[in-house]
C-alpha positions in Angstrom: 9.4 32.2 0.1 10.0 32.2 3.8 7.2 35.3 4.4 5.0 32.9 2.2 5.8 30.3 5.0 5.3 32.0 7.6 1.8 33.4 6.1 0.9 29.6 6.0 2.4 28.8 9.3 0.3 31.9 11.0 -3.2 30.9 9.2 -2.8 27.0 10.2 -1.9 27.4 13.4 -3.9 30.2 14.5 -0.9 32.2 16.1 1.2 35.3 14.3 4.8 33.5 13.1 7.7 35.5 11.8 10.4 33.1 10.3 13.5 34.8 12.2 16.1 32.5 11.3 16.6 29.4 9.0 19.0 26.2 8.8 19.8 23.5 6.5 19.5 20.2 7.4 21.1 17.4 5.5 20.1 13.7 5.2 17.6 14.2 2.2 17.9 13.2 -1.2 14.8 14.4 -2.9 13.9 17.8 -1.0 15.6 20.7 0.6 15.1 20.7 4.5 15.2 23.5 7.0 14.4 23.6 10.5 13.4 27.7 11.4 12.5 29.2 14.2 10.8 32.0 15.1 8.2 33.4 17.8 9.5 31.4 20.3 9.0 28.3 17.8 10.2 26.1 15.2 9.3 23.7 12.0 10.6 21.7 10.2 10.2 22.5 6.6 10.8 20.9 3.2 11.4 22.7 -0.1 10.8 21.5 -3.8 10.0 22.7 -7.1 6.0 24.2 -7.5 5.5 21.1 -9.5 6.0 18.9 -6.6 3.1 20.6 -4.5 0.8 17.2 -4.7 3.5 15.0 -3.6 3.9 17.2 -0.4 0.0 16.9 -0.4 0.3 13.3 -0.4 2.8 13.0 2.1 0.8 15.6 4.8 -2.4 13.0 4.6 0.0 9.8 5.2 1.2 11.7 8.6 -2.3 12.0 9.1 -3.8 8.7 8.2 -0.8 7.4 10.7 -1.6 10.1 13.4 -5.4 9.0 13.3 -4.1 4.7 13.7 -2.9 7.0 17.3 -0.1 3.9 17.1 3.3 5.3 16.3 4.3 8.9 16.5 4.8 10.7 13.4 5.6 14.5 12.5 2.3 16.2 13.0 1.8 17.7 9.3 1.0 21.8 9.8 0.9 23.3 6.3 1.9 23.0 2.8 1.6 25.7 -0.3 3.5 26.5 -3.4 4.5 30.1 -5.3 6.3 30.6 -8.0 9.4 29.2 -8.0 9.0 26.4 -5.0 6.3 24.4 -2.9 6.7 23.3 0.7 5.4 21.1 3.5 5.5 22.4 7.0 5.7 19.5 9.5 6.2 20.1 13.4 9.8 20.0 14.3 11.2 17.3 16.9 14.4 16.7 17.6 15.5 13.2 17.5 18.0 10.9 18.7 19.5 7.6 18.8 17.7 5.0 20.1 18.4 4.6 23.7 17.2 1.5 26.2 14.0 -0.2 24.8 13.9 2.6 22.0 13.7 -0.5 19.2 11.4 -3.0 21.2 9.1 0.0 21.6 9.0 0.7 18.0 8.5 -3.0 16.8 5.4 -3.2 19.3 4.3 -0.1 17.7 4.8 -0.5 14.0 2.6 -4.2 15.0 -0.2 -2.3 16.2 -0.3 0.1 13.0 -0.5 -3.2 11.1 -3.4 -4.2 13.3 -5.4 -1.1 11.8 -7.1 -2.6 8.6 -9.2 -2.0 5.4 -11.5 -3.7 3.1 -9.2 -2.8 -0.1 -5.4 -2.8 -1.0 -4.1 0.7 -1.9 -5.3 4.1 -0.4 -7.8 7.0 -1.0 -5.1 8.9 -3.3 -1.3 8.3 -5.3 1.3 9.6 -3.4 5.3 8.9 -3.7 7.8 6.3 -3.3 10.8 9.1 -3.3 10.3 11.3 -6.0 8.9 8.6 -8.2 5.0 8.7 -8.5 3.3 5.7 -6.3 -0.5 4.2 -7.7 -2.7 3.4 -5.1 -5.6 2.4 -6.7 -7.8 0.5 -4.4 -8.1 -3.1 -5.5 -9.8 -6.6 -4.2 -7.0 -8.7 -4.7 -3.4 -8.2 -3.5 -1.9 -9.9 -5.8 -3.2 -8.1 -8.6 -2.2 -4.5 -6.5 1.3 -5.9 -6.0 1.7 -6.9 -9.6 0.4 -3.8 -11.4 0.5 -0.9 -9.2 4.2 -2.0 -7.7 6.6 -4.4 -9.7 4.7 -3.9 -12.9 4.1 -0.2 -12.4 8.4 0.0 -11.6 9.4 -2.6 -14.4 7.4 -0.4 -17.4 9.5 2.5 -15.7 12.8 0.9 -16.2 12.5 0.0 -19.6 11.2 3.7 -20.0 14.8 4.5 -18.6 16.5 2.0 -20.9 16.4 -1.1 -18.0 15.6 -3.9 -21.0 16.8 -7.7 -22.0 17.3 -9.7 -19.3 15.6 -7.5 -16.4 12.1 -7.5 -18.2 12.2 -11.0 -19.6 12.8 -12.2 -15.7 10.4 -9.1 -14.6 7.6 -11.2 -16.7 8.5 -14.2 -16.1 8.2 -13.9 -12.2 4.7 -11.3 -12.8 3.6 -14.4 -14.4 3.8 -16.8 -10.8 3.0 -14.4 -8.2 0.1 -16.2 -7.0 2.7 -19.2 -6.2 3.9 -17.1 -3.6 0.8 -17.1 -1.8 -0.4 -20.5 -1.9 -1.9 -20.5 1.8 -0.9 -16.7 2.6 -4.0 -14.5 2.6 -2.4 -10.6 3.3 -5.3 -8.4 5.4 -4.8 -4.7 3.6 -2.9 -3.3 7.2 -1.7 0.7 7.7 1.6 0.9 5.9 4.2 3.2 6.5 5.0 2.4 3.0 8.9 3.3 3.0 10.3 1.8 6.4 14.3 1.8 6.8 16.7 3.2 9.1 16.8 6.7 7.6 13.0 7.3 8.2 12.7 6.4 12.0 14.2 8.4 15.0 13.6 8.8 18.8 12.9 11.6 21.0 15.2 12.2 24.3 12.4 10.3 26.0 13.4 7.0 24.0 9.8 7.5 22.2 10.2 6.3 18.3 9.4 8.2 15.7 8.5 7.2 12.1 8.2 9.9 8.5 8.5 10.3 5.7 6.1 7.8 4.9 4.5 6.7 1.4 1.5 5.6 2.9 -1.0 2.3 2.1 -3.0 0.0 2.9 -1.4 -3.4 2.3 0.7 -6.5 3.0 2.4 -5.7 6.2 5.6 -8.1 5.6 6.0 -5.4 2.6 6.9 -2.8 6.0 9.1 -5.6 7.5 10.7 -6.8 5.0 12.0 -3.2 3.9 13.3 -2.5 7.5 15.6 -5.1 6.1 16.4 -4.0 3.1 19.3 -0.6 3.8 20.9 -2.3 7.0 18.1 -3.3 8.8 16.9 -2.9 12.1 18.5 -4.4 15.6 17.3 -7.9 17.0 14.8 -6.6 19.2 12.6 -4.7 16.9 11.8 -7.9 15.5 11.1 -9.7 18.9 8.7 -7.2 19.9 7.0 -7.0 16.9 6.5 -10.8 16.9 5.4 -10.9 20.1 3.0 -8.7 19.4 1.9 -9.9 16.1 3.1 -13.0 14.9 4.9 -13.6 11.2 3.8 -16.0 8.7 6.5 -18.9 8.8 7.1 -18.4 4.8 8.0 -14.5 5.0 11.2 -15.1 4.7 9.9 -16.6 0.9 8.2 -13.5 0.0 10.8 -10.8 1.9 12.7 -10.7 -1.6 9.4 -10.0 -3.9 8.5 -7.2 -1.4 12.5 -5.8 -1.8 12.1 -6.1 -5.3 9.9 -2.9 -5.5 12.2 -1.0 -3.8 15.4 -1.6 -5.5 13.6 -1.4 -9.0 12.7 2.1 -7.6 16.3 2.7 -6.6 17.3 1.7 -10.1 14.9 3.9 -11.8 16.1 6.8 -9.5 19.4 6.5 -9.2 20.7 3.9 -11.8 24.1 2.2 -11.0 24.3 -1.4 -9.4 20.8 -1.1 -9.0 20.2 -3.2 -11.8 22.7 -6.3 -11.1 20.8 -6.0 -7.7 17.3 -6.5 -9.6 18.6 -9.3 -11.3 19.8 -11.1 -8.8 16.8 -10.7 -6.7 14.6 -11.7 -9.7 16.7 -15.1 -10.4 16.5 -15.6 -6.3 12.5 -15.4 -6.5 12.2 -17.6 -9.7 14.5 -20.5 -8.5 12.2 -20.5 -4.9 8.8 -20.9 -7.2 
C-alpha cells in the first residue's frame, strides 16, 4: 500500500516521495489515520476498504469547494487511489493545537464568511458522507423539501431498515408532515456548509489560525452548521459572538436548532445504535410540542 502511496504522492505533487516511516494516529472512528514522512515531508493519510474509494472522493472535493470559499483553512486535499485490499486519501499534514488567544473568535468570523458564499440550489454537485453513512445531495429549489427527503427522511427510512420502528417513525412522520411550520417567515439562502461541524473536526495551528476537516460538504441552511457546533459539547462563548457580529442569527434559531440536531443523532443512531434512539425521541417530542 504505502509504495502505492507514495506513487500517488510523487505524481500529484510533482516531486519524487519515498514513504520512510509511518504512525498511527487516533481520534477516528470510521478510517485508519497515519501521518508519514518522508523526503524531508509528511501527509496525512487515511485508510479504508477499496469500496470506500468515492467517499474519500467526495470528501477531497469538499476540502476543495472550502479551499476555493478562500474563508477558513482546511487540509489541502493531495491525492486519493485504491488497490486491492484498501483505498486512501492523502491530505496535507498540519499539526494542530489547542485554541490559544482569539483562536475561537477567529474561527466564528470565519465559519460566517463561508456562510456568506451562496448558491442558487440546496444540496451540492455530488453525494458524499455524513460518517460512513451515504449523504444525498441532490440539488433542490426548496429547502424544505431537501431537509425533509434528503436528511430526516433519507435517515428515518434508514432506521427502520436497522430495526428503529413504532414510536420513532410514527413521530418521524408526524413532524415530516409540519416542517414548513418551522419556517413561517425564515427563508434559508443555500450557504457553503461544512456539513459536519463539532469540536472533533476543528483545530488550530501554533499561530492560533483555525482549522476546519473532515467536512460533509453542502450547500444549505447555515444554522444546520451552528446548530451542530452545539450538538457534542459545543463551542466556547466567543465563537458565537464573532460569528454574530459578523453575520447576524435569526431570532427563532433557537426553534429550529433541534430539527437541524435531529439529522445528526438519527445518523448516530443508525451508526452506532445505543441511547441514540431515546435521544431521537425526545428531540422529536421537543420539536412537535413547539409546532
Amino acid at each position: 500500500m504505502w509504495n502505492d502511496i507514495a506513487r500517488d504522492i510523487s505524481k500529484a505533487t510533482g516531486a519524487p516521495f519515498v514513504v520512510e516511516s509511518t504512525h498511527t494516529v487516533g481520534g477516528g472512528c470510521i478510517n485508519t489515520a497515519y501521518r508519514i514522512e518522508g523526503s524531508r515531508k509528511s501527509f496525512f493519510v487515511k485508510v479504508n476498504s477499496p469500496e470506500r474509494l468515492p467517499m474519500f472522493e467526495a470528501e477531497a472535493a469538499g476540502l476543495a469547494e472550502i479551499l476555493e470559499s478562500d474563508t477558513v483553512r482546511v487540509p489541502r486535499p493531495i491525492c486519493f487511489g485504491a488497490a486491492k485490499s484498501e483505498s486512501w486519501l492523502v491530505l496535507e499534514h498540519l499539526d494542530l493545537r489547542d485554541a490559544g488567544k482569539g483562536s475561537m473568535r477567529e474561527l466564528g468570523r470565519r465559519l460566517a464568511r463561508m456562510h456568506r458564499v451562496t448558491t442558487e440550489r440546496f444540496g451540492w454537485k455530488r453525494d458524499n458522507a455524513i460518517g460512513a453513512t451515504p449523504q444525498v445531495n441532490t440539488l433542490r429549489e426548496s429547502w424544505i423539501d431537501f431537509w425533509r427527503e434528503y436528511r430526516l427522511g433519507y435517515q428515518l427510512a434508514l432506521a427502520a431498515e436497522n430495526g428503529y420502528r413504532g414510536e420513532l417513525q410514527r413521530l418521524g412522520e408526524r413532524l415530516m408532515g409540519k416542517l414548513s411550520l418551522f419556517f413561517t417567515e425564515y427563508k434559508p439562502l443555500p450557504s457553503l456548509l461544512h456539513g459536519d461541524l463539532w469540536s472533533g473536526n476543528a483545530g488550530f495551528l501554533a499561530s492560533g489560525a483555525p482549522i476546519i476537516f473532515d467536512p460533509a460538504v453542502y450547500y444549505g441552511d447555515r444554522e444546520a452548521d451552528i446548530a451542530m457546533t452545539e450538538l457534542f459539547g459545543g463551542f466556547p462563548a466567543e465563537f458565537y459572538s464573532s460569528y454574530r457580529e459578523e453575520f447576524a442569527i435569526d431570532v427563532n434559531y433557537g426553534k429550529r436548532k433541534n430539527l437541524y440536531n435531529l439529522y445528526h443523532v438519527l445518523n448516530h443512531l443508525n451508526l452506532f445504535g445505543g441511547g441514540y434512539g431515546a435521544q431521537a425521541e425526545r428531540l422529536l417530542n421537543r420539536l412537535l410540542a413547539d409546532v
